[in-house]
Biotite code that builds the C-alpha atoms (Angstrom):
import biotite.structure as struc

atoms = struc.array([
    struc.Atom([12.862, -24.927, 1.424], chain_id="A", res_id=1, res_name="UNK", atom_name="CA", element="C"),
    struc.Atom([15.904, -22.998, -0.691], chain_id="A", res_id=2, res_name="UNK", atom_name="CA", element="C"),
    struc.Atom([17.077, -20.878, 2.516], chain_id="A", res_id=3, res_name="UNK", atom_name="CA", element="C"),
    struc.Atom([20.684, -21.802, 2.122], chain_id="A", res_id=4, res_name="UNK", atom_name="CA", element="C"),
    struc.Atom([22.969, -20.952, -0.841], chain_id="A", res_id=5, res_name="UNK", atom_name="CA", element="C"),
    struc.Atom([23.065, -24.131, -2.027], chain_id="A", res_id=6, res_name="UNK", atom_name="CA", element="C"),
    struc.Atom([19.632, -24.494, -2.371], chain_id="A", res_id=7, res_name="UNK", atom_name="CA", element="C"),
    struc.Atom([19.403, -21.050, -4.218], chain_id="A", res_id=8, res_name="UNK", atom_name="CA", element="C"),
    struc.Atom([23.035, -21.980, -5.634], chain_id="A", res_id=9, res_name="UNK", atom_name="CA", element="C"),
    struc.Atom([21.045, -25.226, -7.465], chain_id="A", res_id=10, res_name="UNK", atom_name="CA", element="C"),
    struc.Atom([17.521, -23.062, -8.445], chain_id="A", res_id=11, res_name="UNK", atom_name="CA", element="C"),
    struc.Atom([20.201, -20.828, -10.182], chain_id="A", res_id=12, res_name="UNK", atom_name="CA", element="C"),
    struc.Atom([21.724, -23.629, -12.119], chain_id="A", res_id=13, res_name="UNK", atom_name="CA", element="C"),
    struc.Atom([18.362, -25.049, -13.036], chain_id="A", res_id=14, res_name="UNK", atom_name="CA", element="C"),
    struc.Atom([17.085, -21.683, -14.721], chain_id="A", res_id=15, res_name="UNK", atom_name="CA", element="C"),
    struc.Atom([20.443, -21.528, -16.326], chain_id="A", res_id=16, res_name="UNK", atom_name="CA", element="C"),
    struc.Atom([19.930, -24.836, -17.574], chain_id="A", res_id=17, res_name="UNK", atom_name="CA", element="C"),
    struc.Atom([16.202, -24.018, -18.826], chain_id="A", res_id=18, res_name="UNK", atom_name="CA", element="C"),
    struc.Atom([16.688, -20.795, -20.104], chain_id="A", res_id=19, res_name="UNK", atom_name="CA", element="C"),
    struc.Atom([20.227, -20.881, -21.338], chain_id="A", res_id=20, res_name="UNK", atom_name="CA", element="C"),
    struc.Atom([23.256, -18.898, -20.343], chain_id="A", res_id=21, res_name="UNK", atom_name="CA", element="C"),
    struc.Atom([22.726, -16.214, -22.825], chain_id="A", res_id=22, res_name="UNK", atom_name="CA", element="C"),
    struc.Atom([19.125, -15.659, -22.362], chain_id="A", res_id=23, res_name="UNK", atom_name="CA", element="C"),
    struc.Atom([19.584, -14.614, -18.317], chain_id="A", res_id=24, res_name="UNK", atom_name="CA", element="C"),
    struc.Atom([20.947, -11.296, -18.525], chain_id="A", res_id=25, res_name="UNK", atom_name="CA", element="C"),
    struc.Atom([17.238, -10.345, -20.865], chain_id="A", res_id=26, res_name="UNK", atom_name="CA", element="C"),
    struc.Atom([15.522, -12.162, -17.740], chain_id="A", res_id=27, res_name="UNK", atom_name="CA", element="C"),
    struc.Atom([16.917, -9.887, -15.465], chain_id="A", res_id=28, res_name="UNK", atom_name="CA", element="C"),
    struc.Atom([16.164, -6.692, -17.000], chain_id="A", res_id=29, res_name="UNK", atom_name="CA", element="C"),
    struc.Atom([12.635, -8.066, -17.505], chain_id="A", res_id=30, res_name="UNK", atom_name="CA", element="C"),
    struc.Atom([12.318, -8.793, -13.683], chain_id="A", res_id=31, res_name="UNK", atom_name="CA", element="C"),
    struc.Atom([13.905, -5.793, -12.246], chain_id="A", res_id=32, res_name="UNK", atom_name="CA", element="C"),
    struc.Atom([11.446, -3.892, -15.138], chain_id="A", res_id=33, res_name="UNK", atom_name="CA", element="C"),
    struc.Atom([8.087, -5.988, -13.668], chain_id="A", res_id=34, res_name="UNK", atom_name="CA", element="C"),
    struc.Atom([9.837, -5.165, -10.127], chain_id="A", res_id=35, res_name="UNK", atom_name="CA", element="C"),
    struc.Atom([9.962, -1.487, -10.332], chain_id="A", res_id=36, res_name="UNK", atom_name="CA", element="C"),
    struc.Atom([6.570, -1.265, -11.943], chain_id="A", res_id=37, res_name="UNK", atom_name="CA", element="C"),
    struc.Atom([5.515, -3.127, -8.912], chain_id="A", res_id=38, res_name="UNK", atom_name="CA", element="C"),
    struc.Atom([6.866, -0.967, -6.139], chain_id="A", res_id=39, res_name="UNK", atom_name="CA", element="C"),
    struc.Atom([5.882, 1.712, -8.444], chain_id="A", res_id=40, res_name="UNK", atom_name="CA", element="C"),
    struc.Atom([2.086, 0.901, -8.355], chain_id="A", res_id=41, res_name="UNK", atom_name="CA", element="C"),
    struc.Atom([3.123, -0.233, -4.446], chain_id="A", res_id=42, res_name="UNK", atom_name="CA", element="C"),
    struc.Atom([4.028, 3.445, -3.968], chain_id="A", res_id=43, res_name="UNK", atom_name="CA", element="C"),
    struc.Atom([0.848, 4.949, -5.632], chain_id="A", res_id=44, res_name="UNK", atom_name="CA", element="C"),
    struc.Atom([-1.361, 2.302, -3.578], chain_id="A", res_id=45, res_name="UNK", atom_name="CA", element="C"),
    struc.Atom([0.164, 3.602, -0.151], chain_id="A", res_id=46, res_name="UNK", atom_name="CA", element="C"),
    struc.Atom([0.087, 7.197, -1.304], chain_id="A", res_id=47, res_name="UNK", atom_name="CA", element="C"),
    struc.Atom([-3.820, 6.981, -2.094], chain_id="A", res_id=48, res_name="UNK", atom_name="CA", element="C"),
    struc.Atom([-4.461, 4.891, 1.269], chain_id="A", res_id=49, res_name="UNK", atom_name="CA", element="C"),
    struc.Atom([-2.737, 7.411, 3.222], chain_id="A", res_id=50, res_name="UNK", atom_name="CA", element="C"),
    struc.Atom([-5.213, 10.788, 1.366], chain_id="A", res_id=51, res_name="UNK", atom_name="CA", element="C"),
    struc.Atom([-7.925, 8.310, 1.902], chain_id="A", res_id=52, res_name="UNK", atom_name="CA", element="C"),
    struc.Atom([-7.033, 7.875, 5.791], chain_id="A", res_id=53, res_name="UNK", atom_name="CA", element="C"),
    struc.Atom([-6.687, 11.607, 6.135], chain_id="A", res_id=54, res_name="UNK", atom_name="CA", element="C"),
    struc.Atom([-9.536, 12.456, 4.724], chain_id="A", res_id=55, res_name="UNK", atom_name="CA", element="C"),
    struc.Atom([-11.350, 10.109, 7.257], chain_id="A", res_id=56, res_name="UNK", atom_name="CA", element="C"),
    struc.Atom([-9.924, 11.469, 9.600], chain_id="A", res_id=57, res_name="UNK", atom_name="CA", element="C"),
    struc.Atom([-10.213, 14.927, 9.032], chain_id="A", res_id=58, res_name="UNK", atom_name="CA", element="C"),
    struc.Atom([-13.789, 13.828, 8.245], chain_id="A", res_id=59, res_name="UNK", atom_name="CA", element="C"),
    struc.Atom([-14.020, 12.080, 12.207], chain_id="A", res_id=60, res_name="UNK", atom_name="CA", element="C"),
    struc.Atom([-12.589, 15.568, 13.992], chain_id="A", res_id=61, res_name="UNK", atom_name="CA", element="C"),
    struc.Atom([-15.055, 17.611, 12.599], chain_id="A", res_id=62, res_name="UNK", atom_name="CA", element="C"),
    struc.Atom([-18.126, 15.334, 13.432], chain_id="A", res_id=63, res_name="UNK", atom_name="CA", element="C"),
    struc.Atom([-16.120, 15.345, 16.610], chain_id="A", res_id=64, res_name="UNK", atom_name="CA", element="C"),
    struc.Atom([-16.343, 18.942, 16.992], chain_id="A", res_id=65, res_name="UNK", atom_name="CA", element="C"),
    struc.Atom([-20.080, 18.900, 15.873], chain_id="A", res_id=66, res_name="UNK", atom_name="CA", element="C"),
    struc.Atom([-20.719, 16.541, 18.780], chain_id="A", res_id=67, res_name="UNK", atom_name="CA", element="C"),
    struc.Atom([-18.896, 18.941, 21.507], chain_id="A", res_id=68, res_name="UNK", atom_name="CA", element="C"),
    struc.Atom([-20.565, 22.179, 20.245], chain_id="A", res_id=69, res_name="UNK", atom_name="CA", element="C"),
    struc.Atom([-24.159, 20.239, 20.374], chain_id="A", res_id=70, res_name="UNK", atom_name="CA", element="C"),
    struc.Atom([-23.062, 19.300, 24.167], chain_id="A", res_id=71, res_name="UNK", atom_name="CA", element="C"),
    struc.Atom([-21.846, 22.485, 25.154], chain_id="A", res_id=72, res_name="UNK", atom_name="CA", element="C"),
    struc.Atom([-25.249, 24.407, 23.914], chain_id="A", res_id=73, res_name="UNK", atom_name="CA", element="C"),
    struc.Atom([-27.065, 21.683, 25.700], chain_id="A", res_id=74, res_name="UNK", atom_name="CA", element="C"),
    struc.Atom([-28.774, 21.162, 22.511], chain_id="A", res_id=75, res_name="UNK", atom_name="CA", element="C"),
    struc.Atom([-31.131, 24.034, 23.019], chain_id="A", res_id=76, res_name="UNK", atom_name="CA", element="C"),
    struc.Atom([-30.714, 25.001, 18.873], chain_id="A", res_id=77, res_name="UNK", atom_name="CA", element="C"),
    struc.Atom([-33.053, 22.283, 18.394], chain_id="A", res_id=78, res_name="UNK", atom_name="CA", element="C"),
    struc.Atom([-36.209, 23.477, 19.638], chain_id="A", res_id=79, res_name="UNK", atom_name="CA", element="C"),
    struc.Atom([-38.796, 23.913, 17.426], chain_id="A", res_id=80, res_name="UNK", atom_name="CA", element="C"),
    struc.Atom([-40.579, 26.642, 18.942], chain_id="A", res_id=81, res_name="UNK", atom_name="CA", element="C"),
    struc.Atom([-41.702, 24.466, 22.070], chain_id="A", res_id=82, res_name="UNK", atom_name="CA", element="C"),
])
């Protein structure tokens, strides 16, 4: 809809006209404040995702492993005495 820069150029000029001149440079620090909190908790979200997809998959090789050790014994451990 507002891809060109007159379309932004006008959006600009109505929040000017809304919020006054002198009130725009407060905006901005309040929106690049609410935008670095965002890519901070952005940041933290993709740091926790990434420990949680390591974990799985540390969690996958070792059932893995399990499974190969079970096929290699041919599974003669689990005998009960038969």
């Amino acid at each position: 809809m507002f891809s060109g820069f007159w379309g932004w150029f006008l959006v600009v000029l109505i929040v000017a006209a809304i919020f006054g001149a002198g009130k725009l440079p407060d905006l901005r620090k309040e929106a690049e404040e609410k935008l670095k909190l965002g890519m901070a908790a952005l940041e933290k979200g993709k740091e926790e995702l990434n420990k949680k997809i390591a974990e799985k998959t540390k969690k996958d090789n070792a059932a893995k492993k399990t499974a190969v050790d079970e096929n290699q014994t041919g599974g003669e451990e689990k005998t009960d005495g038969e």
